[in-house]
N, C-alpha and C positions, 0 to 999 in steps of 0.2 A: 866263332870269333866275330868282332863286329865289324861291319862293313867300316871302309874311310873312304872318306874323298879323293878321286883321285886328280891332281895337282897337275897341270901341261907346264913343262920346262920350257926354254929356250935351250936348243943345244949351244954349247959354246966351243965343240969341240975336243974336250977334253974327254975323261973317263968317267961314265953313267954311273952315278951314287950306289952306293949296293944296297938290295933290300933290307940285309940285314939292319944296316943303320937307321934307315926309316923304320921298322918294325920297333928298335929300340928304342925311339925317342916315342913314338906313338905309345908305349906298354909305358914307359915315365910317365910321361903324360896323364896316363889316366891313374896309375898308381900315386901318383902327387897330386890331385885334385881333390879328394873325399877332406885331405888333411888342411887345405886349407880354409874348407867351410866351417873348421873348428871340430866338434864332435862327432863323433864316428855311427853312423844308424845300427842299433844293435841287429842282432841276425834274428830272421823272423822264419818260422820256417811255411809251408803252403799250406791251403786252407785244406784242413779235414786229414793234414799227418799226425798233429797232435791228437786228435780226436782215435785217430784206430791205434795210438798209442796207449791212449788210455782203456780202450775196451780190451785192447789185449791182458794191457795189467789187471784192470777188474775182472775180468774171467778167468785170470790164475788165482786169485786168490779166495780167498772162503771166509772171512770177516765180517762182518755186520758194517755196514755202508751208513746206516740212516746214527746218529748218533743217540746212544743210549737214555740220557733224563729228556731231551725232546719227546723222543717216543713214548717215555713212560707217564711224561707229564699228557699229552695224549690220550693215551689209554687210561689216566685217571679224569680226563676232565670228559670221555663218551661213557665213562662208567657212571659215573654223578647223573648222568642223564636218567640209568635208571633206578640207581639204590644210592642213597645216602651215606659218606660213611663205612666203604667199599675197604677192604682190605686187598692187597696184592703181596704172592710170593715174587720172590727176585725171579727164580725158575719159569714163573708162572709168565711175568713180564716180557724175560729171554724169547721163551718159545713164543708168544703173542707176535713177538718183532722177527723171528724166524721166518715162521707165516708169513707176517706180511710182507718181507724182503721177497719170497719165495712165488708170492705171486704178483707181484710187481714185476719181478724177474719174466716170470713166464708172459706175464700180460705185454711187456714189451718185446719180447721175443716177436710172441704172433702179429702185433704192432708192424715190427719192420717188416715182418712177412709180407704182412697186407702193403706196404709202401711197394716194397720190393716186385710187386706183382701188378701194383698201375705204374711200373716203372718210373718209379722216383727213389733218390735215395731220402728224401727229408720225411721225416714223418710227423704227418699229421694229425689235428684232433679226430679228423673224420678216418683216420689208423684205427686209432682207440676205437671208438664208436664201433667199427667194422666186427674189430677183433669179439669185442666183448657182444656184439649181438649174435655172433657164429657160436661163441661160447654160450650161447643162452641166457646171459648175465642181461638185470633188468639196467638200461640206463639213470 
């Protein structure tokens, strides 16, 4: 609870105000204050609850994340890079974006590892970098 001021009376004699009553006008008080500034601050919640809210939800589920004609438009504009004219199965495109969901997955995984061990939670480019050079992967 939050601290108040505390107030020096003049005794007059009479009988000492009871706490309760001072507690009740102090609790109005603040309860009647937010509504006269007009609009009420919507509720926010602390930084990094929403965030392990969401990795919980994406870790239960088994969906494809990256959205499908993105990706496909993608994978037809590095394929033009080397044939012309290129055909793709739908199957063909699926499993391509499987792949690559699967180790993006895992590439961030080792990522927070590597954060996780120069003890930090935030992860950096120089994660990546770490992860993918212990992986043998050419930068």
């Amino acid at each position: 609870m939050a601290r108040t001021k505390q107030i020096v009376r003049k005794s007059t004699g009479g009988k000492a105000p009871r706490k309760q009553l001072v507690a009740a006008i102090h609790a109005a008080a603040r309860k009647s204050a937010p509504c006269i500034g007009g609009v009420k601050k919507p509720h926010r919640y602390r930084p990094g609850t929403v965030a392990l809210r969401e990795i919980r939800k994406y870790q239960k589920n088994t969906e494809l994340l990256i959205r499908k004609l993105p990706f496909q438009r993608l994978v037809r504009e590095i394929a033009q890079l080397f044939k012309h004219d290129m055909r793709f199965q739908s199957h063909a495109v699926l499993a391509l974006q499987e792949a690559a969901e699967a180790y993006l997955v895992g590439l961030f995984e080792d990522t927070n590892l590597c954060a996780i061990h120069s003890k930090r939670v935030t992860v950096m480019s120089k994660d990546v970098q770490l992860a993918r050079r212990i992986r043998g992967e050419r930068l």
